[in-house]
Structures are given as structure tokens and as C-alpha cells.
N, C-alpha and C positions, 0 to 999 in steps of 0.2 A: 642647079645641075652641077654645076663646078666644088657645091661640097662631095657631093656623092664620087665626085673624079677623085677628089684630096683624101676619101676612105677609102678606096679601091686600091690606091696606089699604094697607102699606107699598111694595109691589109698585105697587099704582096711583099711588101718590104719586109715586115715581121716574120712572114712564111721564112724569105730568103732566108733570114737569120738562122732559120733551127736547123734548113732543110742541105745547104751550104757543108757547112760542117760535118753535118749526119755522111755525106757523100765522100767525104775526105777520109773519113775515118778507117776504113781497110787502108786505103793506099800510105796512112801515114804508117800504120803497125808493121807494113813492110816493110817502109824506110829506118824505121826505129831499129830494127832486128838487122839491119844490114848493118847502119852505121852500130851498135852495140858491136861486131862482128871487129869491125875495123879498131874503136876504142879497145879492146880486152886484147888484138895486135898488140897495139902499140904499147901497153902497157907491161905486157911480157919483155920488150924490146928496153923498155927504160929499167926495168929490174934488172938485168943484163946489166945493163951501164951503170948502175947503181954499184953492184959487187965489184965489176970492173976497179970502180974508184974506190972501192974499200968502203962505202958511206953505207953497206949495210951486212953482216956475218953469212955464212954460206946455209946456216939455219933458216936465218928469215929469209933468206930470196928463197931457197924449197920450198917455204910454205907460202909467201906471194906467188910461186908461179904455181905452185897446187889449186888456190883459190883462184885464178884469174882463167886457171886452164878448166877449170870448173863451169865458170861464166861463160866462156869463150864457148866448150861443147854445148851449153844450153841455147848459146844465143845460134849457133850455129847449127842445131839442132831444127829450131824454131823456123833460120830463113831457109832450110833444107826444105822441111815442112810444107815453108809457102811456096816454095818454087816446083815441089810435086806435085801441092795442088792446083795449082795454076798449069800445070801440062795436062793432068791427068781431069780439071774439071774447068777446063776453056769455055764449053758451050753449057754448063749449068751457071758459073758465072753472067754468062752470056746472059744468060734468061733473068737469073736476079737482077743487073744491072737494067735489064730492062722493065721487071719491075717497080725496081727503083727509081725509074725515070716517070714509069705512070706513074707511081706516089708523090711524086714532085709536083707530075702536072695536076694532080688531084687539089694537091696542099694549093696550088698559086692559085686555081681554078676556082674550084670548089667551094673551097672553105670562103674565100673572100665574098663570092655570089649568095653563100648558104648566108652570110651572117649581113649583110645587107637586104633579104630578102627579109629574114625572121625580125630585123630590127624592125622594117617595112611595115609586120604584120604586129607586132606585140609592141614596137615602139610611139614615138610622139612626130613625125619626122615633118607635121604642117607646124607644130606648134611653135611659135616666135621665140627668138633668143630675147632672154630673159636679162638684161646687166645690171649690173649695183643701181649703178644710177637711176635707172627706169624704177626698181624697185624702191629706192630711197624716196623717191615723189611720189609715189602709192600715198593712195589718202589713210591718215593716222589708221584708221579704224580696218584698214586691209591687210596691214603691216604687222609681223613679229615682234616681241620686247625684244630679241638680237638686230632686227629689220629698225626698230625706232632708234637702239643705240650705236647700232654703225649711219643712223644719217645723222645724230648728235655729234658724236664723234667726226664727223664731216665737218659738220660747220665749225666746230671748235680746233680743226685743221686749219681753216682759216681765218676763223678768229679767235684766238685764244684767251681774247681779253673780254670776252665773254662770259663773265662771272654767272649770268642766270643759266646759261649752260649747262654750265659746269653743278650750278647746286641742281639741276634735272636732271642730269645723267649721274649722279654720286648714288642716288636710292635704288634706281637699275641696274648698277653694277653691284652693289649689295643684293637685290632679287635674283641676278644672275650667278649669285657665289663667287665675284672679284671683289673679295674687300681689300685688297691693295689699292687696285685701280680708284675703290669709292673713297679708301684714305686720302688719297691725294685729288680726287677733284673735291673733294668735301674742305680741303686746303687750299685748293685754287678758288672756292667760291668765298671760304672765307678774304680769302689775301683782296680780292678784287668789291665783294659786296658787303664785309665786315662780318664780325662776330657777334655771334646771335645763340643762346642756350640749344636748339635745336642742332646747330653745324657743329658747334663745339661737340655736343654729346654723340650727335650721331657721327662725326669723325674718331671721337674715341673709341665708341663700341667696334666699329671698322678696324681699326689697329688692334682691337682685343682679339675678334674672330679672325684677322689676318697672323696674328700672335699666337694660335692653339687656345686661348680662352686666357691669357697671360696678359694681366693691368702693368703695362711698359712702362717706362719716364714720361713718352710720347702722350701715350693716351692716359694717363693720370695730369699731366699737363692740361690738356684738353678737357677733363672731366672738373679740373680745379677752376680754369676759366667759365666752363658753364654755371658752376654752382655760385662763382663771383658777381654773374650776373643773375641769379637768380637763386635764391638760398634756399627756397622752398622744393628747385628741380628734385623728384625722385630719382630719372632712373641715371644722372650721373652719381647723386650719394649714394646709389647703391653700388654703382662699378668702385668708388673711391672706397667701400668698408669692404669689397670685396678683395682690390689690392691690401691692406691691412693684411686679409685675414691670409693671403697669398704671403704676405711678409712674415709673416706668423707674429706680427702685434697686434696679442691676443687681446688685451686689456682695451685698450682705442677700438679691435674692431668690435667686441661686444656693444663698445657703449655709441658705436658710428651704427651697429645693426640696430639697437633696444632703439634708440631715436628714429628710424625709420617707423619699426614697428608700431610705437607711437601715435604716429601719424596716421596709423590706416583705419579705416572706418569700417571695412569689416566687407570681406570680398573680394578686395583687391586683389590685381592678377599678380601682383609684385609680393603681395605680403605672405603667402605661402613658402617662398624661395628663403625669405628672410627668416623666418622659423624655420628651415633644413638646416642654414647657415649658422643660427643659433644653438641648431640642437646639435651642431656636427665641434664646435666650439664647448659645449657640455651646460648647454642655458637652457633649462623647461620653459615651455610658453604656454601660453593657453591656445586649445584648439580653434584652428580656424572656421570661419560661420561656413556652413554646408552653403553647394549653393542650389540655388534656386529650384526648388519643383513644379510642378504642373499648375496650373492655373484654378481659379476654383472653379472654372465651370469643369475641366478636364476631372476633376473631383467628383461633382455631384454626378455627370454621367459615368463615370466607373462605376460608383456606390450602386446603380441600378443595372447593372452587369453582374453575369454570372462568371465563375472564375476562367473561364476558357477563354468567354468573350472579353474579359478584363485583360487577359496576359497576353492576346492579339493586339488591342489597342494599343497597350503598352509597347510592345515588339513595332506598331506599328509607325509610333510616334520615333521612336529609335532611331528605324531605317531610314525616317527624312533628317532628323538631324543628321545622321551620319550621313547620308547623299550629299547636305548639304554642305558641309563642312568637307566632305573632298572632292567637290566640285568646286567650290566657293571661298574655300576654307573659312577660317574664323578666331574668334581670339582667346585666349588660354581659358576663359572660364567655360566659353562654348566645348571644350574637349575636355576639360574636366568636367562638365556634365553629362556631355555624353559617354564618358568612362565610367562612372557611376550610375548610369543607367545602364549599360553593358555587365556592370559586376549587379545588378537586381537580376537581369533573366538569368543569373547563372551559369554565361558560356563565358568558360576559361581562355581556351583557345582565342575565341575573337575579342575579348575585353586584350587579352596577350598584343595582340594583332591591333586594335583601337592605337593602344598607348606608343606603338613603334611608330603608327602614321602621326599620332598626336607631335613628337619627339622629332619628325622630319617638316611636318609642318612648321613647326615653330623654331627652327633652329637659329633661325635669325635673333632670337630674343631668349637668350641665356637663363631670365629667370622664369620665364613661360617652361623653359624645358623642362628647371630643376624643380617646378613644382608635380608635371606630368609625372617626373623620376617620385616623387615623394608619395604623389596621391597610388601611382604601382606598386610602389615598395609596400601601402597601406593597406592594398584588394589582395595582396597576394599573387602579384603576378612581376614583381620590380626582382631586380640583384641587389 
């Protein structure tokens, strides 16, 4: 009961504020127009004392007391005005004023009743307050990715030497689009649980995507310590040939790309990016292996279809990929399949449309995007 008193009151208070004012506002236009009356007085009076003392030619005091005498018939024009009609309209007054008092009581009345009644009817007014807290101890599985990383975030308030923490909450703040924040717990987890090929590299991609897509000192540091410990990591040699080619040493990043390339076996979601990278430096490569099609039984029953009932199937198997992958999402070669399945039925517009969702989905993973950009640019729908 006692909140419904704490709206009510607050309700009329708000009213007060507009309705307060609105009620002042004749009786100030009068005071302003008298005192205006009295000001352009006094100012005729100090032009006077002005020449007097010589301090201004007998030119310009005629034309200050021109201008002021100007003011003065207006302003006194004005309070003539109001005092006529205030004789001649006492009981029309009268009536607006009163009026004006039942809009008062409407506004204090009314309005505060109307929106408590309607909150009553269209609002929640049994349902429990809801606090952080309460919501922070919701079982994993009831709780938001913002809901799990403000109760992280919690505990690492008070304990901050809490290195598992810290490497749990660095990949959500990455999912969340804070790669600042992931930079530095991905540094807090290193400082406290050591350095491991995963934190190094995932702190440095962090500081790239917080950077505009820019290989810093920072995260080329971090990308050097990953590949130290592990010479074979792809995706920090790729950010490291990517800083190169950012440097424009053209020579190193060729031969830091062609090494990668090397290494792929034919598929990879990585090695597409590195033949853009290559061919954007002015190096042919060989084309990369298509990927994957339909299965052979998906084969042998098309072959006994007729073409209507073929291009349904087809369209049909589409529409689950694609349900699936933006529902579910999926990983770069899943959306380059499905893009190439969108450029077979023909439609421009949605293969268009595929490759923008492809490009949002993946944006966490730089060379996932740039092959998305490559394999567009190759249907005819890329810039």
C-alpha cells in the first residue's frame, strides 16, 4: 500500500511543477510591462545627466531619448492595455480563472488516478521486485550472457586474484563486442594462471578488434609469445603476416603468407583469407578446393526427380542450412556453403543478404570475414 502512497504523492508533485507556473504566467506579463515602464523612466533621466556632464553630444542624447521614448510609449502602451482590460473584462477573467482552477484540480486529480488505474489494468503491479542480486543466483541456465557476466564480474569484485575468472569472462566480453574489457582480463588471466598459446593469441586478436583491425606493438607482442610457444599456431602467424603486410613489408609478408599457405590441407577456413592477402600483395595462387556438396545418397535421390521436384529439394535443404546457421550460427565454411548454395538457385537479392548475415556473424574472426568478402566479390554480389 505504502508504494501506491509514494506514486500518488509523486504524481501530484510533477503535476505541481507545470501547473504552478502556467498560473503565474499573466500576472508575471503585467509586472514585466510595468517595471519595463519604470526602467526606460529612468533611463531618459541618466541621458539627461549624461549631457549634463558633457560625457555624451547633444546629437546622441536626441537620438537615446528618441529610442528610449520609443520603448517607453510601447511599454506603456502595453500596461495601458492591461489595465483596460482588467476594468473592462473583470468577470470574463473571473470565469477563465476559474477555469483555470478546475484544470488544476483535473491535473492533481485526475491525471494521477488515470495513470494508476491504467498502470493497474495493463501493468505487472503483483509481480516481485526483481534485484541484481536475486537475479545473479538464478540457475546458469535461466540467466542472460549480460546476467552471467555481471555475476562474474561480481566475484571478481571481490576477488580479483582470481585468474579462472578472469580467463571465463575474457570470451564473453569478446561475444559481447568489449574487446577492451576481453584485452585486459585475457592479461589478468595471463599475470595470475600463465601464459598459454590460446590467451596470448586470443588477447592479441582482442587488442586488434579493439584497435579497428590494427596489429599494435601490444598485440604483435602477444601474437610473438604465442607462436614461441608453439611454432606451428596458425591463427597468431596469421595476425603476425598480417601486421607485415599493414607495415607494408611487402617481401616478409609474402613469404610469412606463402608459409602459411603451405600448410593447409585444403578447406581450411583460414586459407581462403590468405590467398585475398596474397592476391591483394600481387601473388597468383591456386584456387581453393570448393567446398563440400551433398551427400551421395542426396545424389542418387535427385537423379530420380524431375526438375521441379529437384530445385524444391534443393531450395529445401537451403532453408535448413540457413535456419540453422541463424539460429545456431556456424563456422566460416558452413556460410560459404550456404552462399554458394544461394548463388545455384539464382536469387541475387538473398545470396546479397546471405553474405551481409555471413559478415555479422563472423565478425569476431577477421579471416572468416575476409574470405565471406572474397567468395562475394566471386558470385557477383561483393564491392
Amino acid at each position: 500500500m505504502m508504494i501506491w502512497i509514494v506514486f500518488s504523492v509523486l504524481a501530484v508533485v510533477a503535476a505541481l511543477s507545470v501547473l504552478v507556473p502556467l498560473s503565474r504566467s499573466a500576472r508575471d506579463q503585467r509586472e514585466s510591462a510595468a517595471y519595463d515602464v519604470e526602467v526606460y523612466k529612468a533611463q531618459l533621466g541618466e541621458v539627461d545627466r549624461d549631457l549634463d556632464r558633457g560625457l555624451i553630444s547633444e546629437e546622441a542624447a536626441e537620438a537615446a531619448r528618441t529610442e528610449i521614448a520609443r520603448r517607453l510609449i510601447a511599454a506603456g502602451a502595453a500596461d495601458s492595455h492591461d489595465s483596460a482590460t482588467r476594468q473592462s473584462g473583470e468577470e470574463k477573467r473571473r470565469g477563465s480563472r476559474n477555469g483555470l482552477r478546475v484544470a488544476q484540480a483535473l491535473a492533481l486529480i485526475v491525471v494521477p488516478l488515470g495513470a494508476v488505474g491504467l498502470y493497474s489494468v495493463v501493468g505487472s503491479p503483483d509481480l516481485p521486485d526483481q534485484p541484481l542480486r536475486a537475479r545473479l543466483e538464478a540457475p546458469a541456465t535461466a540467466r542472460s550472457l549480460p546476467d552471467l557476466v555481471a555475476r562474474v564480474e561480481q566475484r571478481l569484485a571481490e576477488e580479483p586474484s582470481d585468474g579462472r575468472g578472469w580467463d571465463v569472462i575474457a570470451p564473453a566480453y569478446m561475444r559481447l563486442g568489449r574487446a577492451e574489457d576481453a584485452a585486459a582480463a585475457y592479461a589478468a588471466a595471463i599475470r595470475l594462471l600463465g601464459s598459454t598459446v590460446r590467451r596470448e593469441t586470443d588477447r592479441g586478436e582482442a587488442l586488434v578488434i579493439g584497435n579497428n583491425g590494427i596489429v599494435g606493438a601490444d598485440a604483435r607482442a602477444a601474437f610473438e609469445r604465442a607462436v614461441a610457444l608453439d611454432k606451428s599456431a596458425i591463427k597468431p602467424r596469421f595476425f603476425l603476416a598480417l601486421a607485415l603486410t599493414q607495415e607494408n613489408r611487402t617481401d616478409k609478408a609474402i613469404a610469412a603468407w606463402q608459409d602459411l599457405l603451405d600448410e593447409a590441407q585444403g578447406g581450411e577456413a583460414w586459407a581462403e583469407a590468405v590467398r585475398v592477402e596474397l592476391s591483394k600483395l600481387g601473388v597468383e595462387t591456386e584456387p581453393a578446393i570448393a567446398a563440400p556438396g551433398p551427400s551421395q545418397s542426396d545424389v542418387a535421390a535427385a537423379a530420380q526427380m524431375n526438375s521441379a521436384d529437384r530445385s524444391a529439394m534443393i531450395r529445401s535443404m537451403v532453408d535448413r542450412l540457413d535456419t540453422r546457421l541463424s539460429e545456431e550460427g556456424g563456422s566460416t565454411d558452413e556460410w560459404l556453403r550456404l552462399m554458394r548454395a544461394v548463388a545455384v538457385l539464382g536469387d541475387t537479392d538473398r545470396l546479397r543478404d546471405t553474405a551481409t548475415r555471413a559478415e555479422q556473424a563472423l565478425k569476431q574472426d577477421p579471416a572468416g570475414v575476409a574470405q565471406v568478402k572474397s567468395l562475394a566479390r566471386e558470385l557477383g554480389v561483393g564491392s
